[in-house]
N, C-alpha and C positions, 0 to 999 in steps of 0.2 A: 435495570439496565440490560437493554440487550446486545447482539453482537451479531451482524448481517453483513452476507456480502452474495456475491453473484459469480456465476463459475460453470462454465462448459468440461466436459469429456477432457481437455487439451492442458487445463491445470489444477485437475484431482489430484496428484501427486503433493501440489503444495495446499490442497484445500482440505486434506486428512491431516495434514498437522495443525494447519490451522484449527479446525475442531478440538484437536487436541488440548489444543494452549485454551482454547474458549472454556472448555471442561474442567481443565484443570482451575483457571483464574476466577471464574465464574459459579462454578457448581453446577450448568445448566448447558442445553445444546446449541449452537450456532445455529443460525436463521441462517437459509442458501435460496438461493433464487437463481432457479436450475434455466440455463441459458443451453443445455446440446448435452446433461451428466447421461450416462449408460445405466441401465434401469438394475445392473448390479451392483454399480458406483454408491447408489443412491442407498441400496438395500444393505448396505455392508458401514457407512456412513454415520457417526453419532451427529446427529441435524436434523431442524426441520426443514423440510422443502418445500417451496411455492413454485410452480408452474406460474410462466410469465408471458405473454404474449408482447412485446414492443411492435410498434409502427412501422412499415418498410422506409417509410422516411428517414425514420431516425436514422436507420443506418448502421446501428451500433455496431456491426462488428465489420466494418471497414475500416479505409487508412485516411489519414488527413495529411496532406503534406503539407505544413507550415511556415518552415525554413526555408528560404529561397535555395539552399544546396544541400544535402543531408539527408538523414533517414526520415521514414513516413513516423507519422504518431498514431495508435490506436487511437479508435474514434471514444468506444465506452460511452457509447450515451445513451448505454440504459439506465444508467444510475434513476435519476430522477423520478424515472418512472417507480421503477423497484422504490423507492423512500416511498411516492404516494401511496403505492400499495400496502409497504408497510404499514403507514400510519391508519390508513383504512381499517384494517385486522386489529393493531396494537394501538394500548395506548402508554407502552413505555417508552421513557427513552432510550437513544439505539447512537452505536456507533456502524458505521458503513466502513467497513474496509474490503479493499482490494484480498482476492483468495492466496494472493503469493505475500500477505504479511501474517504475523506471529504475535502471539500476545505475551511478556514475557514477567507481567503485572498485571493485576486487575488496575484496571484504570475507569474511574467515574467521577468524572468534573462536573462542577452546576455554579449557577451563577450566570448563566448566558442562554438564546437560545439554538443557536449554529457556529459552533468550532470548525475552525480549516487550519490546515498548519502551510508553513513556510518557514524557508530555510535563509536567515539573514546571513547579506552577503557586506563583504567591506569593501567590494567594489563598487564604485559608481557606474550608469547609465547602460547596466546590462541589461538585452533586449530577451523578454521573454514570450519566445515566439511560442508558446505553449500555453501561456498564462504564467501567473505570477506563485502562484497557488499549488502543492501539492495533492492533488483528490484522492490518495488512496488512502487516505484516513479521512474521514466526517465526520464530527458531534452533530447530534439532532435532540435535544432536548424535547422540543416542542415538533409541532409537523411543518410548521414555515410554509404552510401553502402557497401567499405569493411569492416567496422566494423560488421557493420549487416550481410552480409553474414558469417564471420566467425563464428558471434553469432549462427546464423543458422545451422550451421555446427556441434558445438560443442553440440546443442540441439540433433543433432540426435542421439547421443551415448548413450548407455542405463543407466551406473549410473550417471545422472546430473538432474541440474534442470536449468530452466532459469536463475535461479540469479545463480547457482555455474559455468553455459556455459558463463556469463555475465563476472561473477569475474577472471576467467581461462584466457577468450582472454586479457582484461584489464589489469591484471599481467603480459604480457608478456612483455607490455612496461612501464606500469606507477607503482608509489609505492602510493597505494589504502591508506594509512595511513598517506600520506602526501596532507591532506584535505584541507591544505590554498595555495595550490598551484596549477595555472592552469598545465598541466603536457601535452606532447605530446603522440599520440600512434598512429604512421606512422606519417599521415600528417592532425590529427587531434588532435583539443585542447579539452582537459577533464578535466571537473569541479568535485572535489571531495565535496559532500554537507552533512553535517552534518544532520543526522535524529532526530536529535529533535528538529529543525524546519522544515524541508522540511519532513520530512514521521515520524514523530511522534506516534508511539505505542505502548506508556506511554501516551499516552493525556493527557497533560500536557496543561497550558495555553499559553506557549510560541509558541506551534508547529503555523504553518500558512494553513500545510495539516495535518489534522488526520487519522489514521491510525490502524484501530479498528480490529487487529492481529486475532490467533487462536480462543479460546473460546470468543473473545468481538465481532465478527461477527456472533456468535449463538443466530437466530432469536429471542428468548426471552429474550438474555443479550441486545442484539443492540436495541433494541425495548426501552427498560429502559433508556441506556445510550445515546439514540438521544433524548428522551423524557427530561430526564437531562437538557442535552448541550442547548435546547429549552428553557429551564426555567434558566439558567444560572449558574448549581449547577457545581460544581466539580466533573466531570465526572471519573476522576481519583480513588479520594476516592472513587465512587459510584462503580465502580467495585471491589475494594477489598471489601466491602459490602457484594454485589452482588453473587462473584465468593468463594471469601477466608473467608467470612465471619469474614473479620476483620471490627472494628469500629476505627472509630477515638478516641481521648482520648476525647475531649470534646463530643464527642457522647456518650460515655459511660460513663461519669458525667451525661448527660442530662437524660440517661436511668435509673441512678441509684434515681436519685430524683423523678424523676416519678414513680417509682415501689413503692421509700418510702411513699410517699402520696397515691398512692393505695391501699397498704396494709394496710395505719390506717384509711381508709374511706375519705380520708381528698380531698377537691374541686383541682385540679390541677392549676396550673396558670401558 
């Protein structure tokens, strides 16, 4: 089993830990598929690296805006490409993650030949203007060539994103919401995997990958929050802290006694 992802100059911060946790879980280096890394980055880096050339079609590192109001989506549709290449070179199986997740288990599932996670909801008739699907976790057991070329396919069109060109082909045969079921799609088996263990971002204690989303992989939050997870604090809380500037309820008992003894001069203890 290997452990691949793809990663520019813009999120080495989170792709030196990731190596890390890959090292640690694995015994072995992270596979990177150098998208813009600094040729010190690369030099300093426990990884290997492939040089990858994508399609000016593809687009990958544009915006796609999906929502009729709301923010843009990264596009990420190199993915596909990077798997073909993979499988080209390799003949083991690989998980594909995103460089701002963490591995915090070795994890190697079998019994399928392409895992996707998603995160069940107990609401009805939510619209998923993204896809259904989260893509920053992948199982690849096998190389799914025509799955991946369709993936490829549907990358090149201008409103999508990897995970919405991921969730599009995948809906054509299987029902994304029926997660405790292997499910076929042609003449391949797909594992639906629940993200709050497999791609976790809520970091949570359960997760086995974490998965440090939009503002938790901004240099200065992720910095905090791997500094955390090191010390063994609740990284969770620590980012509503952090970001939303909420406290826990016993943190704000703790603060409220401390301020009281500060203001009557009184030793803290």
């Amino acid at each position: 089993m290997n452990v691949v992802t793809a990663c520019d100059s813009g999120f080495y911060h989170c792709l030196k830990e990731l190596a890390k946790s890959v090292r640690k879980c694995y015994g072995k280096p992270l596979i990177v598929y150098d998208l813009g890394l600094a040729d010190e980055q690369i030099a300093e880096l426990d990884a290997i690296t492939h040089k990858i050339q994508i399609d000016e079609d593809v687009n990958h590192t544009g915006k796609s805006y999906l929502k009729p109001h709301g923010k843009h989506s990264t596009r990420a549709t190199h993915k596909p490409f990077c798997v073909r290449h993979y499988f080209e070179n390799y003949c083991e199986p690989m998980i594909f993650v995103d460089s701002d997740c963490l591995f915090i288990k070795r994890v190697e599932e079998t019994g399928f030949d392409v895992g996707v996670t998603y995160t069940p909801h107990k609401k009805k008739n939510i619209i998923y203007y993204n896809g259904m699907i989260n893509s920053g976790v992948i199982f690849f057991n096998t190389p799914a060539v025509e799955l991946v070329e369709r993936w490829a396919k549907e990358c090149k069109k201008e409103d999508t994103t990897d995970q919405k060109a991921l969730s599009d082909v995948l809906q054509e045969k299987i029902n994304i919401e029926n997660y405790k079921k292997i499910q076929m799609w042609n003449n391949l088996k797909i594992k639906i995997f629940d993200t709050r263990i497999y791609n976790d971002f809520h970091l949570t204690k359960k997760g086995k990958i974490l998965h440090f989303i939009n503002t938790k992989h901004r240099e200065d939050i992720y910095e905090k929050l791997i500094d955390g997870h090191k010390k063994g604090k609740d990284i969770r809380k620590m980012f509503r802290e952090i970001k939303r500037g909420k406290k826990s309820h016993i943190k704000k008992i703790i603060d409220k006694i401390t301020n009281f003894f500060h203001q009557r001069g009184l030793p803290k203890r």
